[in-house]
DRENRO-543720 format. One record per residue (C-alpha): chain; x, y, z; residue number from 1. Coordinates in Angstrom, 1 decimal. Layout:
- A,X,Y,Z,NUM
...
This chain:
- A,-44.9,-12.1,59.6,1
- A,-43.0,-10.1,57.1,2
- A,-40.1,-11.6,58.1,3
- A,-41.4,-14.9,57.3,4
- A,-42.1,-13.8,53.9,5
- A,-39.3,-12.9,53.0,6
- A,-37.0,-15.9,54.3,7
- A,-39.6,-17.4,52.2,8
- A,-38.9,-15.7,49.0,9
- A,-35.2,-16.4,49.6,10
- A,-35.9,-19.8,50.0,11
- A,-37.6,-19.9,46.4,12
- A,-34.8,-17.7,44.7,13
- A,-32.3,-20.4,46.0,14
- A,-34.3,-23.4,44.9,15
- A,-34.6,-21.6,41.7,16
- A,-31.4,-20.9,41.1,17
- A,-30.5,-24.6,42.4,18
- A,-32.3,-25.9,39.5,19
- A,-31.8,-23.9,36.6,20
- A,-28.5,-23.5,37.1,21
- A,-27.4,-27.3,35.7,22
- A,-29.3,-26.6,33.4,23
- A,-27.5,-23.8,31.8,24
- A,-24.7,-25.7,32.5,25
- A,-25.3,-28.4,30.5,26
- A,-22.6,-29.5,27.8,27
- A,-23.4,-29.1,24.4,28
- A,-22.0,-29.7,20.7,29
- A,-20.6,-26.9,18.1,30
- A,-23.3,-25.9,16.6,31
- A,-24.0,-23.8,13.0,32
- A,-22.9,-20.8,14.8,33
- A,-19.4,-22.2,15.4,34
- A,-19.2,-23.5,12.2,35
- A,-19.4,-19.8,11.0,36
- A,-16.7,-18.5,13.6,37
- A,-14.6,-21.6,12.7,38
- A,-15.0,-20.6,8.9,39
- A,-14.4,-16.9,9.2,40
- A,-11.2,-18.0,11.6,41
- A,-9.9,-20.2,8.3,42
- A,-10.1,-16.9,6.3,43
- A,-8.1,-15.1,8.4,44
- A,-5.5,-18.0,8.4,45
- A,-5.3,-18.3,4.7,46
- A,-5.5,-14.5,3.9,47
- A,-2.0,-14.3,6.5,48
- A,-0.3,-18.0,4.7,49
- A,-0.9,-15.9,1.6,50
- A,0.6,-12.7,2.6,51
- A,4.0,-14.8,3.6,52
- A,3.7,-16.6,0.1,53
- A,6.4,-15.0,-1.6,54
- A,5.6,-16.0,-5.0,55
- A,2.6,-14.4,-4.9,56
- A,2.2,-10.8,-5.8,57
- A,0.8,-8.3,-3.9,58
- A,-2.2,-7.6,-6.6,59
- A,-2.9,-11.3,-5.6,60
- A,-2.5,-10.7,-2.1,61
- A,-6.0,-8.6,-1.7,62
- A,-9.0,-10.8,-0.5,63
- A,-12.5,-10.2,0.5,64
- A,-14.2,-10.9,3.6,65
- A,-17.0,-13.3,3.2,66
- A,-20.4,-13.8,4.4,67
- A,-19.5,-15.7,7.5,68
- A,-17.3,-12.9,8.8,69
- A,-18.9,-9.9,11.2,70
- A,-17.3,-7.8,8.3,71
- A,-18.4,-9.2,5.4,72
- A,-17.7,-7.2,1.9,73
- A,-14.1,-5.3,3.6,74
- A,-11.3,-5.8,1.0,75
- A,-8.0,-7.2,2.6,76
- A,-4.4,-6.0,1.9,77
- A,-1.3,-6.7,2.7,78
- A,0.4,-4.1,4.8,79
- A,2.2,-1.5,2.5,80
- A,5.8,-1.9,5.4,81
- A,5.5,-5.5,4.8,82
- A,6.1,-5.9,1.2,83
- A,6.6,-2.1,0.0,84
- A,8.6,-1.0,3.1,85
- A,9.0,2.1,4.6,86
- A,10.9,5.5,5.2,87
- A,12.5,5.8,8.7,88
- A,14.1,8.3,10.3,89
- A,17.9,7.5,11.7,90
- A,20.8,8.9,12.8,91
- A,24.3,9.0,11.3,92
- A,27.9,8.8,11.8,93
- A,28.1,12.6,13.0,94
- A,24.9,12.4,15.1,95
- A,22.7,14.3,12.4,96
- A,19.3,12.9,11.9,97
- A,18.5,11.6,8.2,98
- A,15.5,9.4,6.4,99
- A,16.4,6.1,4.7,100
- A,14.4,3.9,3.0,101
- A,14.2,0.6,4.7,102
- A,13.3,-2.8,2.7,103
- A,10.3,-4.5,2.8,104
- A,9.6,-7.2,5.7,105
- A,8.6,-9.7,3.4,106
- A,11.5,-9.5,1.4,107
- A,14.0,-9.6,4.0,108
- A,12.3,-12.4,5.9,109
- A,12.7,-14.4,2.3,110
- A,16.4,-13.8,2.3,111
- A,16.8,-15.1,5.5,112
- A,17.6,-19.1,5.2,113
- A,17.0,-20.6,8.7,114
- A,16.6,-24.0,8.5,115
- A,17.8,-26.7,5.9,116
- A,16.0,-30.4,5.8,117
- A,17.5,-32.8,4.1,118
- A,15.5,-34.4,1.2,119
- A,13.0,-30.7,1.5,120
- A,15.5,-27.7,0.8,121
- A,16.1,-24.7,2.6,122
- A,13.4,-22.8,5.0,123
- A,13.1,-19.2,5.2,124
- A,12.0,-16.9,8.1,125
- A,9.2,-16.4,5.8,126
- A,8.0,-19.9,5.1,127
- A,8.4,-21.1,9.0,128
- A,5.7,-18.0,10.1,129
- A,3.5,-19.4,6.4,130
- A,3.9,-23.0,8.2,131
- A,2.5,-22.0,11.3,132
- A,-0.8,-20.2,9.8,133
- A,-1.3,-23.1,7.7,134
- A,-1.0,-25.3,11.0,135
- A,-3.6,-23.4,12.6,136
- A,-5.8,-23.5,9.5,137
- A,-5.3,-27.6,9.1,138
- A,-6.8,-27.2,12.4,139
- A,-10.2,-25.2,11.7,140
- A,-10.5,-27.0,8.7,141
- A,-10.4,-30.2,10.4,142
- A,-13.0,-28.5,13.0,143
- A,-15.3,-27.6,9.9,144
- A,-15.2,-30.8,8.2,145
- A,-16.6,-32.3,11.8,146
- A,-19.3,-30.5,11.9,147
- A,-20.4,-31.8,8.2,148
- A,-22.6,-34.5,8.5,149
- A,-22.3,-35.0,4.6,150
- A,-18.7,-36.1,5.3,151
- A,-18.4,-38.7,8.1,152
- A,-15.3,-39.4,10.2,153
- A,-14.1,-41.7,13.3,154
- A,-13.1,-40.3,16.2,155
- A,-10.1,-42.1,15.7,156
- A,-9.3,-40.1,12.7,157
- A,-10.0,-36.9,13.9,158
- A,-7.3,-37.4,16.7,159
- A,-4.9,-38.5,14.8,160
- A,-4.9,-35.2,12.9,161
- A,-4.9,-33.1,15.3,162
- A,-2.0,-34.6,16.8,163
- A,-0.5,-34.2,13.4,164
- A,-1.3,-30.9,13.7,165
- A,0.2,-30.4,17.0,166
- A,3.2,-31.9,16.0,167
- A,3.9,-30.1,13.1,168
- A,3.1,-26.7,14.9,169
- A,5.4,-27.2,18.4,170
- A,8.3,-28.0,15.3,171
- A,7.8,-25.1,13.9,172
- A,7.3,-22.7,17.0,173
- A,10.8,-24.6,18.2,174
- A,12.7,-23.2,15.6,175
- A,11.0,-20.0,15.4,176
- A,11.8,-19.6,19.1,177
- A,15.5,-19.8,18.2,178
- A,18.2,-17.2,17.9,179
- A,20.6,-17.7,15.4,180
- A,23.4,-15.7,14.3,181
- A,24.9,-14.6,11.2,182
- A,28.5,-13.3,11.0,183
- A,28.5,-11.0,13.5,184
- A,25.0,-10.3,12.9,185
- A,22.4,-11.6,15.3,186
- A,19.0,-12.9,14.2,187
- A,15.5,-13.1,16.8,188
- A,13.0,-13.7,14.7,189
- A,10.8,-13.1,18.0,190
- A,11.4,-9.8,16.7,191
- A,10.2,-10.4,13.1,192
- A,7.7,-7.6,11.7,193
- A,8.8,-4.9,13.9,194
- A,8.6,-6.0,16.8,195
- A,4.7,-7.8,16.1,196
- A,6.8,-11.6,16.2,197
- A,6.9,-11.3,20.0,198
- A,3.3,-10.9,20.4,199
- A,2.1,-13.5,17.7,200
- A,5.0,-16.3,19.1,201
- A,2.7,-15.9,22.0,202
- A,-0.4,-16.3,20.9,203
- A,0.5,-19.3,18.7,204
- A,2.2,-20.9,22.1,205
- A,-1.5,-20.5,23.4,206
- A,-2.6,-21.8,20.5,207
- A,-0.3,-25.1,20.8,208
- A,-2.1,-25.2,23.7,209
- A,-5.8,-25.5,22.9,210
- A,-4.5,-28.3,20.4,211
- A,-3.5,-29.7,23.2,212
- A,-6.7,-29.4,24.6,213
- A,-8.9,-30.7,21.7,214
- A,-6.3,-34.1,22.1,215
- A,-7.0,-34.6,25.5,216
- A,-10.9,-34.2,25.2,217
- A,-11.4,-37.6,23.1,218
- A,-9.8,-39.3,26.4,219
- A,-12.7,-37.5,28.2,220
- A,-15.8,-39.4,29.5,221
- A,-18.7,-39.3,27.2,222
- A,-20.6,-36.8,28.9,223
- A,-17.9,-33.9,28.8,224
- A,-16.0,-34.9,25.7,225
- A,-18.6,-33.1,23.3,226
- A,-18.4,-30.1,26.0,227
- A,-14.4,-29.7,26.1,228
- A,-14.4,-30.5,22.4,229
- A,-16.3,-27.1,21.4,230
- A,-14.2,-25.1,24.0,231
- A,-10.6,-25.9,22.9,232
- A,-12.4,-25.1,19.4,233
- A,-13.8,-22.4,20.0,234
- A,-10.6,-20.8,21.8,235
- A,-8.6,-22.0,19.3,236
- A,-11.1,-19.8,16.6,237
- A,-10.5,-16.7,19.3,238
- A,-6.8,-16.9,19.1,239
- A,-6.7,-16.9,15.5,240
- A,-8.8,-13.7,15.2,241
- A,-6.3,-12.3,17.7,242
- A,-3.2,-13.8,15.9,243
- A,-5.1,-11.8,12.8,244
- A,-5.4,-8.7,14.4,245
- A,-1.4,-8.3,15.9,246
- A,-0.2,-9.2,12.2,247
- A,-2.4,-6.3,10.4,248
- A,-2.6,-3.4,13.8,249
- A,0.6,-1.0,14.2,250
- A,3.6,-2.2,15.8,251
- A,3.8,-1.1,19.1,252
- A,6.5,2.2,19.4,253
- A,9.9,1.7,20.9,254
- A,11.6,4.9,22.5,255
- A,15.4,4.1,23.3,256
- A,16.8,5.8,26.3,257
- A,18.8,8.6,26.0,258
- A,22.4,7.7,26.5,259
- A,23.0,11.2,28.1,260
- A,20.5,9.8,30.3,261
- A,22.7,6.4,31.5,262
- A,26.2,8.3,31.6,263
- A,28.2,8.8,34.5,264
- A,29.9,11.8,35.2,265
- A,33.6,11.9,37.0,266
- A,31.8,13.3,39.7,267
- A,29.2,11.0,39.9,268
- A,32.2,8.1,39.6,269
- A,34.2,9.8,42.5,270
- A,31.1,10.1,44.9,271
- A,30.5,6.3,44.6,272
- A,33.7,5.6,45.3,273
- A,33.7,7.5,48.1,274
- A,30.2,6.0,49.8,275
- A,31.8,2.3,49.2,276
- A,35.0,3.4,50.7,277
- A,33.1,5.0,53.7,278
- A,30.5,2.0,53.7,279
- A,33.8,-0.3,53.5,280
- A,35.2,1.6,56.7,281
- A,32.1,1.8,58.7,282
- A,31.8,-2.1,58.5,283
- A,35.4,-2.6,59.2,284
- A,35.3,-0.6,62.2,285
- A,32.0,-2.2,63.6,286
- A,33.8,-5.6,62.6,287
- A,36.8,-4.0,65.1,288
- A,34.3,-3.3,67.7,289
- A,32.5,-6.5,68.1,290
- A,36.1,-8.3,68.2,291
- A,37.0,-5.8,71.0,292
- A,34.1,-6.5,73.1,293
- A,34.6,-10.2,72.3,294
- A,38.4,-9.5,72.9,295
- A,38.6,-11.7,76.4,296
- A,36.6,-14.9,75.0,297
- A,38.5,-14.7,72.2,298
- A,42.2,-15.0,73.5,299
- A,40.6,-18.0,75.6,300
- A,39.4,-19.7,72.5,301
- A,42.6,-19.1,70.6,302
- A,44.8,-20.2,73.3,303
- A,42.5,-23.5,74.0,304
- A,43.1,-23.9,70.4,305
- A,46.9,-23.4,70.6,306
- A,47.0,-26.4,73.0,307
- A,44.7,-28.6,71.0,308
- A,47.0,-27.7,68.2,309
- A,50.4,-29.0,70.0,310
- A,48.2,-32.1,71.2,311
- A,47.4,-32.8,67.5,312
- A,51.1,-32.3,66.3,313
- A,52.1,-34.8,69.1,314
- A,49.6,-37.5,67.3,315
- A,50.2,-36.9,64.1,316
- A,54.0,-37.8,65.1,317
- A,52.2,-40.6,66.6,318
- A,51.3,-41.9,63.0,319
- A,54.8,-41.4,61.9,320
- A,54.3,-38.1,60.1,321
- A,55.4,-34.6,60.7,322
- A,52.5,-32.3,59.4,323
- A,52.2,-28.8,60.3,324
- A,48.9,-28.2,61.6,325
- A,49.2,-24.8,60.1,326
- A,49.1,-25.6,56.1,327
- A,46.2,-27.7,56.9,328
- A,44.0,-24.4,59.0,329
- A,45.5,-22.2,56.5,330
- A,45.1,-24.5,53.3,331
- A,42.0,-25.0,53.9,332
- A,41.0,-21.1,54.2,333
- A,42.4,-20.4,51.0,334
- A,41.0,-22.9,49.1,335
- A,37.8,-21.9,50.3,336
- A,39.0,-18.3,50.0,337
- A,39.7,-19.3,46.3,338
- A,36.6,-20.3,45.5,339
- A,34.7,-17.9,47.2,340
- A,36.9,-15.6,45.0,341
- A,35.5,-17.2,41.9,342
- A,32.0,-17.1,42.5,343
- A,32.2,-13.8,44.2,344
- A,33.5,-12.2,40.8,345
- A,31.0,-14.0,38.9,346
- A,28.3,-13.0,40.9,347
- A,29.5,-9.4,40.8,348
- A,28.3,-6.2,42.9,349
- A,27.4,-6.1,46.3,350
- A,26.7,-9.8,45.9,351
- A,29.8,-11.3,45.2,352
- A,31.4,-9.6,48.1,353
- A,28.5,-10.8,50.7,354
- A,29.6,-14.3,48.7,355
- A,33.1,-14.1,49.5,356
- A,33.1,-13.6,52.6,357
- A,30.0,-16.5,53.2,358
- A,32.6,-18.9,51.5,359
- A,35.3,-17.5,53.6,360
- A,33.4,-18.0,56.7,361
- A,33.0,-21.5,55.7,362
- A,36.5,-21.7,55.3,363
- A,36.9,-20.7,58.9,364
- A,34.7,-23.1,60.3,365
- A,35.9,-26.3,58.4,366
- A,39.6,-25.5,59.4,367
- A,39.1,-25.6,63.2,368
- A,37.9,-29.1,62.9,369
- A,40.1,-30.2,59.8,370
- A,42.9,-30.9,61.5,371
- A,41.3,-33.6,64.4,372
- A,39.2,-35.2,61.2,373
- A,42.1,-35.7,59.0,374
- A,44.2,-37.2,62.0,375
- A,40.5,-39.7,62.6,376
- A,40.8,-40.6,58.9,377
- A,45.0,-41.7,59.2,378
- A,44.2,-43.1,62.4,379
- A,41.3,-45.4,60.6,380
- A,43.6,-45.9,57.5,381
- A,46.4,-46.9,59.1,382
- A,44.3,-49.3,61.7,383
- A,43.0,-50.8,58.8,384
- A,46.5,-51.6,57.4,385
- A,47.1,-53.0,60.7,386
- A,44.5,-55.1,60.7,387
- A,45.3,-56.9,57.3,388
- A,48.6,-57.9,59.2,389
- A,47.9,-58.4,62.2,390
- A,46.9,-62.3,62.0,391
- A,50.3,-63.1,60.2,392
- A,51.7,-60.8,63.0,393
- A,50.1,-63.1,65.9,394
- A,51.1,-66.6,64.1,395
- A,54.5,-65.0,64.1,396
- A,54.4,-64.4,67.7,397
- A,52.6,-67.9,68.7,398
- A,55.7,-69.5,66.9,399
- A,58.3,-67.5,68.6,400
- A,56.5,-68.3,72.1,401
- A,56.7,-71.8,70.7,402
- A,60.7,-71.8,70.1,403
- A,61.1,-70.6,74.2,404
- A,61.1,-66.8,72.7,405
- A,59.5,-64.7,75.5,406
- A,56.8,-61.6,74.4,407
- A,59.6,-58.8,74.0,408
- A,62.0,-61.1,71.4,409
- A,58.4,-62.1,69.6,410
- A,57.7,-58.3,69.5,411
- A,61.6,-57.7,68.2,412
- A,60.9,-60.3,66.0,413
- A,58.1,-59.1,64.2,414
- A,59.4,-55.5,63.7,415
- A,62.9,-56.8,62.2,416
- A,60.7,-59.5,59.5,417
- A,57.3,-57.8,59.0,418
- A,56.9,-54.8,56.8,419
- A,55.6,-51.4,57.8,420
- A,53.1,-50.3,59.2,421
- A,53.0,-52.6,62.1,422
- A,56.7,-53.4,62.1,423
- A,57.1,-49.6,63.1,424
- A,54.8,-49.7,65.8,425
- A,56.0,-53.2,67.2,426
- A,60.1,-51.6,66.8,427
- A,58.5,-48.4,68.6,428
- A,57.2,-50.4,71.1,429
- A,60.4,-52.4,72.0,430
- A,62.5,-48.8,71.6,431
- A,60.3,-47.5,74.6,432
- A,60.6,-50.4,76.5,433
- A,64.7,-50.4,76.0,434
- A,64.8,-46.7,76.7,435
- A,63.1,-47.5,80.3,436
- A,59.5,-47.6,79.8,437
- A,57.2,-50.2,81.8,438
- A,56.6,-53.0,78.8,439
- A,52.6,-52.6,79.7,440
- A,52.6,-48.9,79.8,441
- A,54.5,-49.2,75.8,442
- A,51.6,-51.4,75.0,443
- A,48.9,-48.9,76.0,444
- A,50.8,-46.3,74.0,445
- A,50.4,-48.7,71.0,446
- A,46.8,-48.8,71.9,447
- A,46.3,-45.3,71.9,448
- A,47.8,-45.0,68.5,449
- A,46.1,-47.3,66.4,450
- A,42.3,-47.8,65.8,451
- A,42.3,-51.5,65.8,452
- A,39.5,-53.4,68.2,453
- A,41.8,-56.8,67.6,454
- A,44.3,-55.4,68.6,455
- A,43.0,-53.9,72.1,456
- A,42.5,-57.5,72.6,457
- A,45.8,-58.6,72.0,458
- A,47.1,-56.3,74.1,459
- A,44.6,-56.7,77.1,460
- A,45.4,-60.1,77.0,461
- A,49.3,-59.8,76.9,462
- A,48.9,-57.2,79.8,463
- A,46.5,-59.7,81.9,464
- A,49.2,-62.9,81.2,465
- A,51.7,-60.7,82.7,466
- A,49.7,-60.1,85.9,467
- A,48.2,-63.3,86.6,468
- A,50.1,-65.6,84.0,469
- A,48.5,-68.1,81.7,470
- A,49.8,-69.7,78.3,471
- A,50.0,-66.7,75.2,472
- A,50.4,-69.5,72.9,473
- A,46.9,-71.0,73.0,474
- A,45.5,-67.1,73.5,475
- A,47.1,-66.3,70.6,476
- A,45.8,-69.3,68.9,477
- A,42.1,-68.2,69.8,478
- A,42.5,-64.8,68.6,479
- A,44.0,-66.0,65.0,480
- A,41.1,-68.1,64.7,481
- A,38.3,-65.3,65.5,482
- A,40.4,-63.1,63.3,483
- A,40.0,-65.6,60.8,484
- A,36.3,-65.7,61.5,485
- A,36.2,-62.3,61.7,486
- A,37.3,-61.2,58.4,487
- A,35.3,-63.8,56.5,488
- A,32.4,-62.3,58.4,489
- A,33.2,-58.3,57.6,490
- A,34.0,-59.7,53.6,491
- A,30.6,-61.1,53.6,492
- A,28.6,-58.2,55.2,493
- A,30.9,-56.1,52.8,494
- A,29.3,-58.1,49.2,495
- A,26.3,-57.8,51.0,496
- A,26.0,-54.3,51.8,497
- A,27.9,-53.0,48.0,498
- A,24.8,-52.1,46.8,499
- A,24.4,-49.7,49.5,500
- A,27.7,-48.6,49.0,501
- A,27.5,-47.7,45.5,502
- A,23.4,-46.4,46.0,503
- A,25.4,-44.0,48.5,504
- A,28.5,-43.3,45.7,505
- A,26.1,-42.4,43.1,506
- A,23.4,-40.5,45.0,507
- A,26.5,-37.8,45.6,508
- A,27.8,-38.2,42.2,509
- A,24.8,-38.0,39.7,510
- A,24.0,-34.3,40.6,511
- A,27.2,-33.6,39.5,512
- A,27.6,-35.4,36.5,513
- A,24.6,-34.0,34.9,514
- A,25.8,-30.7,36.3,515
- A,28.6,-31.3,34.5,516
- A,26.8,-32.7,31.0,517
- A,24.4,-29.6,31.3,518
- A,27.4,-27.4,31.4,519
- A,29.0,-28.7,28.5,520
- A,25.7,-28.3,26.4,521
- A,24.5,-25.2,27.8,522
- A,27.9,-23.3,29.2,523
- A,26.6,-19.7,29.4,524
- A,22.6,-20.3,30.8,525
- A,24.7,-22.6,33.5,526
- A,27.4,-20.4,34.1,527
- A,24.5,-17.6,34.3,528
- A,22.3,-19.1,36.6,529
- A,24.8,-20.6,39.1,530
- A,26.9,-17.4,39.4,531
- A,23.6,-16.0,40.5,532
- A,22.4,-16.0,44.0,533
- A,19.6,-17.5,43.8,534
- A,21.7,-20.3,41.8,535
- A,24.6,-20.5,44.4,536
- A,21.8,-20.5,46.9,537
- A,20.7,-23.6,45.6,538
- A,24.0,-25.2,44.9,539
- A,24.8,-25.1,48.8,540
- A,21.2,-26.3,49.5,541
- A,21.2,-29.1,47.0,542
- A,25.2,-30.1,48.5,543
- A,23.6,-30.3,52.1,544
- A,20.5,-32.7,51.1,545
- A,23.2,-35.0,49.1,546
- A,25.1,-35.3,52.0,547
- A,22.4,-36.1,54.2,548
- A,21.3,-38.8,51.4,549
- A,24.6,-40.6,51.5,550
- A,25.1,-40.5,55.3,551
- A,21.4,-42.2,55.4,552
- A,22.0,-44.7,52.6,553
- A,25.5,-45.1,54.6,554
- A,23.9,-45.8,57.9,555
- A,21.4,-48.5,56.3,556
- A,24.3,-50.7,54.9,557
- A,26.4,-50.4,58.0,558
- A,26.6,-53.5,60.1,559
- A,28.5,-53.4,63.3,560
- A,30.2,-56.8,64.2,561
């Protein structure tokens, strides 16, 4: 029974709680309450536009709070180290400590010309803070005067000023938020008032904010623009009090650090040297230890290599160039090794030797396989060449099979009158088959060379006439003709598929022309962040998906005939 009654009084609580709490959520207006806050916040503004008014004196700088503040009756004035200034205690030349007078905040802040417009004059650091209080009191004024009913305006009209507003307040946070420098001299005038800039730049980003806010509300639906309207308000009335209060509290103390503190002894200079030499020696002899385990598979991979080495020398000579396969393993380490060099001093520490030796590592691994994929790439080049000639080199042959020629004075005939590079590998055939070699084994050496599908064709078909007979002439007809075919085919495909083609060229180049436009603009944050780790981190990720962009943009234009 008493268990009943209770699940029945939780049932009630909820129900009651279910129902009254819409209704002490319900949305309403600014009411005469807010006006009072709103008017109290305008106050503040004014009394802190005036105190940055430096025609004003400081007998006209004292104000009274009025009856819409909490502290109604409190006499206002301006803070004696903003426009008397104050004594400070220092330090001179020989390290003895002495008290100097410095000059008033206000003052200096008027000497300092920041910004010049043309057709306006010349801004001070003074007048840009006075612009942004009078900004945030445009605001509450325009707040007030909505809440009037003896003074009607459109919706329409209240955005527009307080986009106004906003507008003129994110130009003047913009160039408060700049350093500038004069001479030698730098100038942060985050760090106006001593040190109180800082906070109140803040606070009047917040505020930029809320104005933001009140903007978007009016593109609200009906029933929660009134609502968002008096919170952005009312925020915007609490971030003024507190802009008030950070302009007229102390300045928070600094302490500088002791430099006896930060200094290095010899000693302490020597003992780090010796735990990075050590550290250096401990990794070099685990380095050592691992290759000595390793010691057996690695003799078998380097002399596997050695032979895939003299195999690759032996086709390069194949293309008719004599190429060390040394300057390209070793070329390619150092460039790497280069680079890795550059970022590795740029990253400094710890961190730019761990990114050394990453880019030497890379290094490493692209040279075992540089060599076979620049010999693919000559191979492919010079196929291509091939192919360009080949037709003219079959009508040349067809005619010379025509004149009672037989295939060898055809083959003599177009390395003697045909230009390089297929004259070469015709005259190398012929050499070979003068020096002894079967005719169809020279062929197939020709074959192996070059990466032409045509001409695997040609020379299956030579081969096959030789063994069974049959007339070259009309063969050789045939194959001009689907050569014919053939290229008009692979020059259509080729204006159909550019756009994939240059998609594929720009997707890899963009990234780095902007990289290279933000550099130019912004050289040291650029140079700052990608000397970093996290920056080189994302240089190499970023390099990866580009490359994986092209090869897919690649692979949807290719067409294989």
């Amino acid at each position: 029974m008493k268990k009943n009654i209770w699940f029945l009084l939780l049932a009630v609580v909820m129900t009651a709680g279910w129902l009254v709490t819409p209704a002490l959520s319900v949305a309403r207006e600014l009411g005469p309450a807010d006006k009072k806050r709103i008017e109290c916040a305008m106050f503040k503004m004014r009394v802190l536009a005036e105190m940055f008014d430096v025609r004003k004196s400081s007998d006209q700088k004292t104000e009274t709070f009025p009856d819409v503040c909490p502290a109604a009756g409190t006499v206002v004035k301006a803070p004696k180290w903003f426009i008397e200034g104050q004594d400070v205690k220092t330090k001179d030349s020989s390290g003895k400590v002495v008290t100097v007078r410095k000059e008033a905040e206000l003052t200096r802040m008027d000497k300092t010309k920041v910004v010049y417009i043309p057709g306006e004059g010349t801004y001070s650091e003074a007048d840009l803070w006075r612009q942004a209080f009078s900004n945030v009191y445009l605001f509450l004024d325009r707040a007030n005067m909505s809440l009037d009913p003896s003074q009607p305006i459109s919706m329409e009209q209240l955005a527009r000023g307080y986009v106004g507003n906003r507008i003129n307040l994110v130009a003047t946070l913009d160039r408060l938020n700049k350093d500038l420098l004069f001479g030698s001299k730098p100038l942060i005038m985050k760090d106006s008032m001593d040190g109180r800039g800082r906070a109140m730049l803040a606070t009047l980003e917040l505020i930029n904010n809320e104005f933001f806010s009140t903007i978007e509300s009016f593109s609200s639906p009906a029933k929660q623009r009134e609502d968002k309207y008096r919170r952005s308000v009312q925020a915007v009335v609490v971030l003024a009090n507190q802009l008030y209060s950070e302009f007229m509290s102390s300045a928070v103390p600094t302490f500088p650090p002791d430099p006896k503190s930060i200094q290095t002894t010899p000693a302490d200079r020597m003992f780090l040297w010796l735990m990075l030499l050590i550290g250096s020696a401990l990794a070099g002899f685990s380095v050592f230890l691992l290759l000595e385990v390793k010691r057996q598979s690695i003799e078998l991979m380097v002399e596997d290599y050695r032979v895939r080495s003299v195999a690759w020398a032996e086709d390069f000579n194949r293309q008719f160039l004599t190429i060390d396969i040394r300057y390209i393993v070793f070329g390619t380490i150092g460039a790497f090794a280069l680079l890795g060099l550059f970022f590795g001093v740029s990253t400094g520490g710890f961190s730019g030797v761990f990114v050394f030796l990453i880019f030497v590592a890379m290094g490493v691994f692209l040279s075992i396989r540089m060599p076979e994929a620049v010999l693919d790439a000559l191979k492919k080049a010079r196929g291509r060449k091939i192919n360009a000639q080949l037709m003219d080199a079959l009508i040349l042959l067809s005619n010379s099979l025509r004149s009672g020629m037989d295939i060898v004075q055809g083959f003599e005939k177009v390395s003697t009158e045909m230009r390089p590079p297929i004259a070469d590998e015709f005259g190398l055939v012929i050499k070979n088959y003068q020096l002894g070699t079967p005719f169809e084994k020279a062929l197939d050496g020709m074959n192996d060379r070059i990466d032409s599908r045509m001409l695997s064709y040609i020379i299956k078909a030579i081969v096959i006439q030789r063994q069974v007979g049959g007339n070259l002439t009309v063969i050789f007809a045939r194959l001009v003709e689907n050569i014919r075919e053939e290229s008009k085919l692979e020059e259509k495909l080729q204006a159909m598929t550019a756009q994939q083609k240059i998609q594929s060229i720009v997707v890899g180049v963009m990234p780095f022309l902007m990289m290279g436009v933000m550099f130019l603009f912004r050289p040291d944050e650029m140079i700052s962040f990608y000397s970093s780790p996290l920056g080189i981190a994302i240089f190499f990720v970023c390099i990866i998906w580009i490359s994986i962009g092209m090869k897919i943009i690649k692979k949807v234009g290719e067409v294989k005939v």
